[in-house]
C-alpha positions in Angstrom: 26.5 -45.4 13.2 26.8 -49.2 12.8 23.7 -51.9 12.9 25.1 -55.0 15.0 22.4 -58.1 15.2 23.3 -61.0 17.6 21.7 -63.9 18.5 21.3 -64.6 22.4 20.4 -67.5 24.2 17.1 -66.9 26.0 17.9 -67.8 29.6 20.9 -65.1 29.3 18.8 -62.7 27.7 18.2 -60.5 30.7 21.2 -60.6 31.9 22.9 -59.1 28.2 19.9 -56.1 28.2 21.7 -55.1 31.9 24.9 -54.9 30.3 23.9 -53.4 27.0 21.9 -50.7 29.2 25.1 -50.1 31.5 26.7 -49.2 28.7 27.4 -45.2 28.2 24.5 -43.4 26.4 26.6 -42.3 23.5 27.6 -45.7 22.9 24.5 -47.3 22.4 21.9 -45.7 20.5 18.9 -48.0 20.7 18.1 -51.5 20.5 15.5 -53.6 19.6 13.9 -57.2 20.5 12.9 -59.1 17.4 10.6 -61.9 17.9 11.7 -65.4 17.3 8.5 -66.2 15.4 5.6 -65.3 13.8 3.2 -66.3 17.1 5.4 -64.1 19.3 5.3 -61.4 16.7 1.7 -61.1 17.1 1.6 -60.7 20.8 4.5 -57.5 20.8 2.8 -55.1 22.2 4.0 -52.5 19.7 2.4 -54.8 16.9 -1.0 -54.7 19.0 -1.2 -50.5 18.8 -0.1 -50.7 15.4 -2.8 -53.4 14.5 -5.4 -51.4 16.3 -4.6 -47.8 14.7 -4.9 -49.4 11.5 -8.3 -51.0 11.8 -9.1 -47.6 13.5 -8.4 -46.0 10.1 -9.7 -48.3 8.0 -13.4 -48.1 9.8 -12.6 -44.4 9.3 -12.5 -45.1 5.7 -15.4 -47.7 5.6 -17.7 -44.8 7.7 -16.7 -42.1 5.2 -15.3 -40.1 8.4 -12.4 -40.3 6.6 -11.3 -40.4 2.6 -8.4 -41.3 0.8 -7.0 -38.8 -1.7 -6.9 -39.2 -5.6 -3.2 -40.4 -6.4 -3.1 -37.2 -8.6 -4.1 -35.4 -5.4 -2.1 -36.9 -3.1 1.0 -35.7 -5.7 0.0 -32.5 -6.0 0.0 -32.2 -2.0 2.9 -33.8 -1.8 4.7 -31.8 -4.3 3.3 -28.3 -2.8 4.7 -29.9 1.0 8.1 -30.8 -0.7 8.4 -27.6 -2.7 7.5 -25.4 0.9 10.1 -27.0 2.9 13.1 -26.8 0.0 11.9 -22.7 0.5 11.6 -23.1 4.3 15.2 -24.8 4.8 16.9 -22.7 1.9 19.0 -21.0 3.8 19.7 -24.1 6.7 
């Protein structure tokens, strides 16, 4: 799989997503719209959930409904998780 970017001119924009969408589905993968700038950046709606999960879990933190993990915890989790699915997918 290959990573294209291109540049298009906004008032053709729409017109290119028709095409790229036309295209056969095991051409085209997926494809994203960047923002042009910072201020349009902030009003992506997929910025907007992620904003609003992460103050969700940071008021989780703040409340003490939620805690973060020593860093030597966190390893030792990690390294039990990592360790279970090498065992898990052994075989795969």
């Amino acid at each position: 799989m290959q990573t294209v970017t291109l540049q298009v001119r906004e008032d053709r924009l729409e017109q290119f997503l028709k095409i790229i969408d036309g295209l056969k589905d095991d051409m085209v993968e997926e494809y994203v719209l960047l923002p042009k700038n910072e201020a349009e950046y902030l009003s992506f709606a997929q910025f907007q959930e992620d904003r609003k999960q992460l103050h969700a879990r940071l008021e989780d933190i703040i409340s003490g409904k939620a805690t973060l993990l020593t860093e030597d915890v966190y390893r030792e989790k990690m390294d039990g998780f990592i360790s279970d699915l090498k065992q898990k997918y052994a075989d795969s």
